[in-house]
N, C-alpha and C positions, 0 to 999 in steps of 0.2 A: 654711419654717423658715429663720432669719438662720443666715448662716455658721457664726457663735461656736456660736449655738445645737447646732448638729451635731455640730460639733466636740466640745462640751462631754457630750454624748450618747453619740458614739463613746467619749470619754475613761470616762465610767460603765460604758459595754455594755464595757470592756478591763480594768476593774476598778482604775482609780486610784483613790487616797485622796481623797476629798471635798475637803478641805482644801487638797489639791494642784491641784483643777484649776483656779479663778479664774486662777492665775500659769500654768502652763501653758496653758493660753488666749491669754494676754497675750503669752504668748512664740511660739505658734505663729500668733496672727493674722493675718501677711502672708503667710503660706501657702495654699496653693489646698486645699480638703477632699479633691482624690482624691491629692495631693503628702502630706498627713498620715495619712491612710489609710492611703498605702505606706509611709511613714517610720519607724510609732511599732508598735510590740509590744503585744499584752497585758501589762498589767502583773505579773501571773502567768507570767508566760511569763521575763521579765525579773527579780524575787526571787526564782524557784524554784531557781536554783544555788546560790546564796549561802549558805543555811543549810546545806547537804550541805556548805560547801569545809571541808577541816580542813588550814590552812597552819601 
């Protein structure tokens, strides 16, 4: 499997917005896959505060 391809895999199996991941792809491209592995969050993991904050 091509780099993007994994990456773009990872990005699904962490629950990114569809729409989001082409450009996110694009932006993490010169990265190595186990460098983005450790970088990026479930995206769940990453909106799950956000709706609780009451500032």
């Amino acid at each position: 499997m091509e780099q993007n391809e994994k990456m773009e895999q990872l990005l699904r199996d962490y629950g990114y917005p569809e729409q989001s991941i082409p450009r996110l792809v694009q932006e993490i491209s010169s990265m190595s896959f186990d460098k983005v592995k450790k970088l990026i969050l479930p995206y769940n993991d990453i909106t799950a505060d956000k709706s609780s904050r009451t500032e």
